[in-house]
C-alpha positions in Angstrom: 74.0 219.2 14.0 75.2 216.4 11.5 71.1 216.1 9.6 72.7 218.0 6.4 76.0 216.8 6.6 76.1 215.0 3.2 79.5 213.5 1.7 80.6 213.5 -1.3 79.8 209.8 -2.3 76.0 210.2 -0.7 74.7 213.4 -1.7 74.2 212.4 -5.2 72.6 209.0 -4.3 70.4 211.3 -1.6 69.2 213.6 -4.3 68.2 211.4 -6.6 64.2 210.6 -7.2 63.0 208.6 -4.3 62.4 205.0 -5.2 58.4 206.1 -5.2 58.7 208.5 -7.6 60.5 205.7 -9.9 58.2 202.7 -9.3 55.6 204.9 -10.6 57.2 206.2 -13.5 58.1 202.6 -14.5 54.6 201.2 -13.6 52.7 204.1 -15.4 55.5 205.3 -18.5 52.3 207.0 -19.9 51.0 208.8 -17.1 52.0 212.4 -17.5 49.5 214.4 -14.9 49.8 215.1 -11.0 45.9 216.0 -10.5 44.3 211.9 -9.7 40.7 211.7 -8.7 40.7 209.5 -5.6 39.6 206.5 -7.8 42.1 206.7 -10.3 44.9 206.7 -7.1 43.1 204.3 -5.5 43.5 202.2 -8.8 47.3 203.2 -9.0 47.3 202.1 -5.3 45.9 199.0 -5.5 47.9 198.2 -8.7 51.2 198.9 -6.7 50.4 196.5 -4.1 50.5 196.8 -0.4 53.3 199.4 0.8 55.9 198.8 3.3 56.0 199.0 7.3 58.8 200.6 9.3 60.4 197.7 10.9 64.3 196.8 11.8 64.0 194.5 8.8 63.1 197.4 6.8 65.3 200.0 7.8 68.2 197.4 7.9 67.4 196.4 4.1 67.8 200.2 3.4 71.0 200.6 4.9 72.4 197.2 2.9 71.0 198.8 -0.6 72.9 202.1 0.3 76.3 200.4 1.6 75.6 198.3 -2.0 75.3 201.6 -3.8 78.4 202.9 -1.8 80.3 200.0 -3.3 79.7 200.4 -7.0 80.6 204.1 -6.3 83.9 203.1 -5.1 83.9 200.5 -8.1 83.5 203.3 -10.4 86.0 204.9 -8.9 88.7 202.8 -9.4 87.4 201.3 -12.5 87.3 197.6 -10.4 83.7 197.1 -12.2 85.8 195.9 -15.0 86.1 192.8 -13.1 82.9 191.6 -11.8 80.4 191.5 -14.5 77.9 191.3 -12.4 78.0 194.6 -11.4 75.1 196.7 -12.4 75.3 200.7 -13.2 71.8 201.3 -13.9 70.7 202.3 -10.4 73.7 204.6 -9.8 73.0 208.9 -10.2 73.6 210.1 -13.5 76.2 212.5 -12.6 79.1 211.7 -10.1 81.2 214.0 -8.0 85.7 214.0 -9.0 86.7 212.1 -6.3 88.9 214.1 -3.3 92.8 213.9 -3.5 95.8 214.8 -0.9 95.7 218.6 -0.4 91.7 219.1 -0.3 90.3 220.9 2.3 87.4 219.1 3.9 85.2 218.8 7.1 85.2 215.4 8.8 82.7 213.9 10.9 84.4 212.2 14.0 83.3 210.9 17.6 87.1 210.4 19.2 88.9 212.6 20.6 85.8 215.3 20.4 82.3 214.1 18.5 81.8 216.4 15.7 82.4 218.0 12.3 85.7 219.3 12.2 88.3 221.1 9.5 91.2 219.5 7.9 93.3 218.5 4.9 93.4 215.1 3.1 96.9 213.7 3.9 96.6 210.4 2.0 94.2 208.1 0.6 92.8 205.0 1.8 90.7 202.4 0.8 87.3 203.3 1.5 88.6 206.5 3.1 91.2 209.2 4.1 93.6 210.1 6.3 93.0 213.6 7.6 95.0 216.1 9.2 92.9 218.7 11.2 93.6 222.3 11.8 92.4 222.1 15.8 96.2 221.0 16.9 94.5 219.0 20.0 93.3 216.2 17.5 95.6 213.6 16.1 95.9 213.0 12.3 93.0 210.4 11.8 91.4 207.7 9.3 88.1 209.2 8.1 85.3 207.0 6.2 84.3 208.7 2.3 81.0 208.2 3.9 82.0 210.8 6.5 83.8 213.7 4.6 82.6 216.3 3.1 84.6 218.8 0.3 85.0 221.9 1.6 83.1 224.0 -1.6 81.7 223.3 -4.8 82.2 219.3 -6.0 82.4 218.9 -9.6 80.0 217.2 -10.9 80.8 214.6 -13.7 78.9 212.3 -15.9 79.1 208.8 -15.2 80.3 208.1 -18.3 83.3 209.5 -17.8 84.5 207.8 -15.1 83.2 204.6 -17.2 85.4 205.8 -20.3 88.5 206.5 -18.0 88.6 202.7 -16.9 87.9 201.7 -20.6 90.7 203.6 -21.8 93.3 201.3 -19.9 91.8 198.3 -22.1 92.9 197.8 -25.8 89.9 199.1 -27.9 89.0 195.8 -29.2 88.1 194.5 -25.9 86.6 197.7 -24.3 82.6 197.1 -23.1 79.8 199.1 -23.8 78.7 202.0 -21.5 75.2 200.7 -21.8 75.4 199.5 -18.3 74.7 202.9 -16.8 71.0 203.8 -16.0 69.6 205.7 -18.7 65.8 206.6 -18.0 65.1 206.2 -21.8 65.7 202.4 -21.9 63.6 200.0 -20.1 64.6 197.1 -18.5 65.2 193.7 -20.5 65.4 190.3 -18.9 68.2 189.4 -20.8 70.5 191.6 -19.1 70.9 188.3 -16.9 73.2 187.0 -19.5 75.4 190.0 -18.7 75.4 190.1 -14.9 76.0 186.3 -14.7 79.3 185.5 -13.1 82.0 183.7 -14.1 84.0 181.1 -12.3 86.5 182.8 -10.2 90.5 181.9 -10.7 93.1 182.3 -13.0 96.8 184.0 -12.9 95.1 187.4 -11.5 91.7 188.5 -10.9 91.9 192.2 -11.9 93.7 195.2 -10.4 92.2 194.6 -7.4 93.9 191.5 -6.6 95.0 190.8 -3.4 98.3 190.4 -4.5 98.8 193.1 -5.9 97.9 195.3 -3.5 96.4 194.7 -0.3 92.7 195.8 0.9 94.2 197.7 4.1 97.0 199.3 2.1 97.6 202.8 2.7 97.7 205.2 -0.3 99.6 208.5 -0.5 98.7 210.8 -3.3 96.6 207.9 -5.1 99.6 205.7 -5.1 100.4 202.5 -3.0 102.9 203.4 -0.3 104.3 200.2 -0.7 104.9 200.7 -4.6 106.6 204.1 -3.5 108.7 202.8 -1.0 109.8 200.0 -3.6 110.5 203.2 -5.8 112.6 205.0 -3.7 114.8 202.1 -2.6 115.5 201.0 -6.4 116.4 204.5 -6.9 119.1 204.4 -4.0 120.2 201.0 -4.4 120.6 202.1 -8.5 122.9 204.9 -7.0 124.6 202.8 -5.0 125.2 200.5 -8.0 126.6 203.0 -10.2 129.0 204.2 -7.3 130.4 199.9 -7.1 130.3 199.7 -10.5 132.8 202.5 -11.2 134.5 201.4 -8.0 134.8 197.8 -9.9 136.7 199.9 -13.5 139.1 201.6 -11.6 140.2 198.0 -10.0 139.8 196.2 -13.3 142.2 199.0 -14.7 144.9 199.0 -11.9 144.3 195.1 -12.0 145.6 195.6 -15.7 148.1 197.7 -14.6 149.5 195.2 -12.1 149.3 192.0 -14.7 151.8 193.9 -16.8 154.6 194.1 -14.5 153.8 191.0 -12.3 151.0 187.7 -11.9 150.6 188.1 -8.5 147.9 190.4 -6.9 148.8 191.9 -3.3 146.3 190.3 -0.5 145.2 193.5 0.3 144.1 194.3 -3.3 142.3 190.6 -3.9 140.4 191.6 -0.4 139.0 194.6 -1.6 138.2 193.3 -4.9 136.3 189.8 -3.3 134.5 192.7 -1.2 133.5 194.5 -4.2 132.2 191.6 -5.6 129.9 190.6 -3.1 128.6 194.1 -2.4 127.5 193.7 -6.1 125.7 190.8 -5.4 123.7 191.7 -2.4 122.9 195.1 -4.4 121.9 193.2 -7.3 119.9 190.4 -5.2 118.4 193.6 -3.5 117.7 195.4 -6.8 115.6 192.0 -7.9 113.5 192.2 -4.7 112.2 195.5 -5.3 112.1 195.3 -8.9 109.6 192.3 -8.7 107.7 194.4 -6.1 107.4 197.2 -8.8 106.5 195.0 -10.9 103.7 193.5 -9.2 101.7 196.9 -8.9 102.4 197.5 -12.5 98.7 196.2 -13.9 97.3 199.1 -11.4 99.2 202.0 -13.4 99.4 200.7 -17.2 97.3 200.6 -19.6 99.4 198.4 -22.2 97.5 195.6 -23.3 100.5 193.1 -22.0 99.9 194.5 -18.6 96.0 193.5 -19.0 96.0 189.9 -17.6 94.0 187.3 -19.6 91.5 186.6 -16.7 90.6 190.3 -17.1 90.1 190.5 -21.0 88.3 186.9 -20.6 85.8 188.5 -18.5 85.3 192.0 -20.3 85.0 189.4 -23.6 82.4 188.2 -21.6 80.3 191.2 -21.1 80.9 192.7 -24.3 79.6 189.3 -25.8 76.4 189.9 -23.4 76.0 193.0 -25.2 76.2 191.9 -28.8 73.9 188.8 -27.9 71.1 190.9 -25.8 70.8 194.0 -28.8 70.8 191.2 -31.6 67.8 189.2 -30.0 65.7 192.5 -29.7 63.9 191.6 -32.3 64.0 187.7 -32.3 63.1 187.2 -28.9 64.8 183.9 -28.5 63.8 182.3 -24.8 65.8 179.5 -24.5 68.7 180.8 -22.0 71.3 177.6 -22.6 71.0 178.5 -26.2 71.6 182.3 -25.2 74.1 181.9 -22.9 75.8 179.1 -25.1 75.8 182.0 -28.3 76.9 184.8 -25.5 79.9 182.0 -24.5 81.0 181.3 -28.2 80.7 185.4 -28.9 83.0 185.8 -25.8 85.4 183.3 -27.9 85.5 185.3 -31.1 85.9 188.9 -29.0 89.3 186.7 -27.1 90.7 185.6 -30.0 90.4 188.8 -31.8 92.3 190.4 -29.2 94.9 188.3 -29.0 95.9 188.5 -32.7 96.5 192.1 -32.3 99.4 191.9 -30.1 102.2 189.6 -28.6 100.4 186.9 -26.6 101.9 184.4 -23.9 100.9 181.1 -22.8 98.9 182.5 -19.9 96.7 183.8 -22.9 96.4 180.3 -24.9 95.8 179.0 -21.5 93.3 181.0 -20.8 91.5 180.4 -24.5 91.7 177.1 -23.7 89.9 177.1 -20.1 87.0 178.6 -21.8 86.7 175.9 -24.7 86.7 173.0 -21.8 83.8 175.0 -19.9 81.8 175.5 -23.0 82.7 171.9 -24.0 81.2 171.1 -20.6 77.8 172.5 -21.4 77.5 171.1 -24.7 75.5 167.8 -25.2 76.7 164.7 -26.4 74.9 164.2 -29.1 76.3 167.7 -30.6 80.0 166.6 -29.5 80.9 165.7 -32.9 79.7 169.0 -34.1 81.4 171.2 -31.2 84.9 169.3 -32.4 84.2 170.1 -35.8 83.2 173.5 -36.1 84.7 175.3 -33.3 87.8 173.0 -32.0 89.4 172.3 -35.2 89.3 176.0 -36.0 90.9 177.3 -32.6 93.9 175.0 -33.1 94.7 175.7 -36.4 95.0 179.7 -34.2 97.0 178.1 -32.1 99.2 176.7 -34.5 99.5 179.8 -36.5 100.6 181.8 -33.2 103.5 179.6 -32.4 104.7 179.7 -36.1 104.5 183.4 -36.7 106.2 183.9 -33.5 103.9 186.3 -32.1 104.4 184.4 -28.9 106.6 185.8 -26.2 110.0 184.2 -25.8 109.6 182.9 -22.7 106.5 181.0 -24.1 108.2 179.9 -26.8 110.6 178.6 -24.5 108.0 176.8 -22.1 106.1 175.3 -24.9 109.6 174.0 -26.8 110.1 172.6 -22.9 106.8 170.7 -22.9 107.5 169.2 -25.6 
């Protein structure tokens, strides 16, 4: 019942050429006939090596690479490959279905209350999933896998590239990567691309929009929103109201309390009660308004794409790929081995990219900070017989930035304010 029952986020990765079909295209770029005498295929046999056995290992190792090409998917998705550098593209279809949202009509594969494939409409979105309301009344609205839901009609097919330049575009330009990470069958596979997929040390204020804090794995989503950044919405918007209504409430008294200083300089009990309650309902609604505003605030990375909203951990670690990038197409032609000195040029790149950002826009401490985490780990990897040098040529140069930035005042206030502190 269920054997052609692709979803969305498989049927490309089904229908892509089979990993045959690509091992031999790789192995044999120059081989452009079907029609083998048996000794040439048993030359092409021999040269690929010894094939593969069904076995629980195998078929287990299957299921891992497809859950790992689910995962990038999803990555793509919600433009979380930002974050992890070593997240590689280049095995991923060229061409990507729009992902579902709230109103779709799909069919769902289930196994409680009934097993089968049944109608419904996406209700809200999940991570990793949906919650679906079916059109057979006896079955309960329900949390489907992506893996199990499939559109009803035509998906629209989209390039890649565009889902890569959507999550670019919520970076400033001068620290957005290239899209060279997707799998292009035109460009062949370079060692060096190690220097790009190596990960950095994890930490910092914020480790992307995915952060746990700012959002929680299991969080439910309704119409591609956090419910828990809508229902801190819709409470500021009532306790605003409510505000507004106090805060005239507190003119009228301030007026009659006017009123009453004129003819006498007492105030009736009765009036100082209602006033001292007045007061305090202010308070609460403003302690209130505080709770949900730092709430909002919290989910505000996940929407913007203002570079103040783009935390330094994050533009440290595109930097990083970006630098990758710059290092692997310049040493096309030189061919440089030597990975520490790689991965050292890569590091001070990374520095240049970082610093180049942050003198295009108001910067905060968390920045410098950050700038100045990566000096101490490239200080770390330098020798110490090329200290001296390191200090002399690199150091000296990024305080005289740091220096500039807290005279031209392109720091934030409250930086200023911590640094002048410090001091």
């Amino acid at each position: 019942m269920c054997e052609f029952f692709y979803s969305a986020i498989d049927e490309q990765i089904f229908k892509e050429e089979n990993e045959f079909a690509t091992i031999l295209r790789e192995s044999f770029p120059n081989l452009k006939t079907w029609n083998l005498t048996r000794v040439e295929w048993r030359t092409i046999r021999r040269l690929l090596g010894k094939p593969r056995r069904c076995s629980q290992l195998f078929f287990q190792e299957e299921r891992n690479y497809l859950e790992d090409k689910r995962a990038k998917i999803r990555s793509v998705y919600e433009g979380s490959y930002l974050n992890d550098p070593s997240i590689d593209l280049k095995d991923l279809p060229a061409k990507l279905p729009r992902p579902m949202v709230v109103g779709n009509r799909v069919y769902a594969r289930i196994r409680t209350p009934y097993d089968g494939i049944y109608s419904g409409l996406i209700d809200a979105v999940i991570p990793k999933g949906f919650r679906i309301i079916f059109e057979k009344q006896d079955i309960p609205p329900t949390l489907v896998s992506d893996t199990e839901i499939l559109l009803d009609g035509s998906s629209e097919l989209l390039s890649i590239t565009y889902f890569i330049e959507q999550a670019n575009s919520k970076l400033p330009s001068g620290v957005r990567p290239f899209v060279a990470a997707v799998r292009d069958s035109s460009r062949t596979y370079l060692v060096r691309d190690e220097l790009v997929s190596r990960n950095l040390e994890r930490g910092g204020p914020l480790n992307g929009v995915n952060d746990e804090r700012l959002h929680a794995r299991n969080a439910e989503m309704v119409g591609n929103f956090p419910l828990k950044f809508l229902v801190n919405l819709v409470k500021l918007t009532k306790l605003i109201e409510i505000k507004k209504a106090l805060v005239r409430q507190l003119n009228e008294m301030n007026a009659e309390a006017e009123m009453h200083n004129m003819t006498s300089d007492k105030y009736s009990t009765e009036f100082q009660g209602k006033y001292a309650k007045l007061i305090i309902d202010l308070e609460h609604i403003n302690q209130n308004i505080d709770i949900n505003m730092n709430g909002i605030q919290d989910h505000t990375m996940y929407f913007s794409s203002d570079m103040q909203n783009a935390k330094p951990e994050a533009v440290r670690k595109v930097c990083y790929q970006q630098a990758g990038r710059f290092v692997e197409h310049c040493n096309q032609g030189l061919n440089v081995e030597n990975v520490h000195a790689l991965t050292l040029i890569q590091a001070l790149t990374a520095v240049l990219l970082q610093v180049r950002t942050m003198g295009t826009q108001k910067i905060s401490a968390c920045d410098l900070q950050s700038l100045a985490d990566v000096i101490n780990d490239i200080r770390n990897t330098i020798d110490s017989r090329n200290m001296a040098f390191f200090q002399d040529y690199v150091e000296v140069h990024l305080k005289q930035f740091h220096t500039i930035m807290l005279e031209s005042g392109a720091l934030s206030g409250a930086t200023v304010t911590t640094s002048n502190s410090r001091k």
